[in-house]
C-alpha positions as CSV (number, residue, x, y, z in Angstrom):
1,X,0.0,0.0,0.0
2,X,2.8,2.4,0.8
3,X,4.4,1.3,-2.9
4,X,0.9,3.1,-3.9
5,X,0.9,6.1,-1.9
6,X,4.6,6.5,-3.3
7,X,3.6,6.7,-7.1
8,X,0.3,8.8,-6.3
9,X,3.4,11.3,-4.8
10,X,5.2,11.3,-8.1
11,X,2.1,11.8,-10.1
12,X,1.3,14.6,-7.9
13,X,5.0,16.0,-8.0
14,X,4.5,15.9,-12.2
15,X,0.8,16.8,-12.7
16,X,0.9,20.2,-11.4
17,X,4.3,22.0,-12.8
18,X,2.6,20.3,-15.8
19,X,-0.8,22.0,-15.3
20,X,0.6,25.3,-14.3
21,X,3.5,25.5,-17.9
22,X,0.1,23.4,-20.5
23,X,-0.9,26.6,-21.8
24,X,2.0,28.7,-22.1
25,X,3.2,25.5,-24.5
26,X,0.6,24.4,-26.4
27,X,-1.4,26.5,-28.7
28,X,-4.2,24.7,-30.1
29,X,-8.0,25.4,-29.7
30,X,-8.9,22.3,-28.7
31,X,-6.5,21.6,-26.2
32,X,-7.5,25.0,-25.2
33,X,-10.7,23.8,-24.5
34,X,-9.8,20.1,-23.0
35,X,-7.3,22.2,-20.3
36,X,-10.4,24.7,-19.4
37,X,-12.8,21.9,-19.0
38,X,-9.8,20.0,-17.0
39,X,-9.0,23.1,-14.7
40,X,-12.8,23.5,-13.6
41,X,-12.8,19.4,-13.1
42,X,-10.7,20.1,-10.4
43,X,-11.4,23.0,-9.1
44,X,-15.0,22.0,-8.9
45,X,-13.7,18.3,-7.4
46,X,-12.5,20.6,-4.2
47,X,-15.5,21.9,-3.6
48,X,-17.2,18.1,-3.0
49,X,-14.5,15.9,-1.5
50,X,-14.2,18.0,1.5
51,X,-11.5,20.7,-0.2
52,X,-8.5,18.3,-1.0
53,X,-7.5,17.7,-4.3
54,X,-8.7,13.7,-6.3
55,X,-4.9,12.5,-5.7
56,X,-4.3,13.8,-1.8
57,X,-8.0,12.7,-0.9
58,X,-7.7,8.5,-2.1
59,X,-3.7,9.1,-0.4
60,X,-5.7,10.1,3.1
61,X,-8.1,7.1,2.5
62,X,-5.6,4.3,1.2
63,X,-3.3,5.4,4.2
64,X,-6.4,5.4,6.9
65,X,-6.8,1.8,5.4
66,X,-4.0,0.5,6.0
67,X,-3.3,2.4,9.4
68,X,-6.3,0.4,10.5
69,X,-5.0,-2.9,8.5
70,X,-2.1,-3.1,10.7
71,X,-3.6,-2.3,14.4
72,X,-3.7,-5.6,16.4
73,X,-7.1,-6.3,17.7
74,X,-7.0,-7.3,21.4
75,X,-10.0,-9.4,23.1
């Protein structure tokens, strides 16, 4: 699981330096309108998973899960 959270890091590292230099790079209409309709996918994704981004929300859920994987249950 911790192999997991590891890669969703990287992607995280690379998606948004990549997010922020899309537009200054690439001039095309249609990408235009795919990065636009991208952008507000996000945005908008903040407002109704409790303000975190997609990739730092499943990290907080995949590492609750296995936080409570690995707790010993006593009797």
């Amino acid at each position: 699981m911790n192999m997991f959270l590891e890669i969703l890091g990287i992607i995280h590292i690379i998606h948004y330096p990549i997010l922020i230099v899309f537009p200054f790079v690439i001039i095309n209409q249609k990408f235009d309108i795919f990065y636009i309709s991208y952008f507000f996918f996000i945005c908008l994704s903040l407002t109704f998973i409790n303000g975190q981004y997609p990739i730092s929300y499943v990290s907080r859920i995949l590492s609750k899960k296995s936080s409570t994987e690995n707790k010993i249950n006593f009797p």
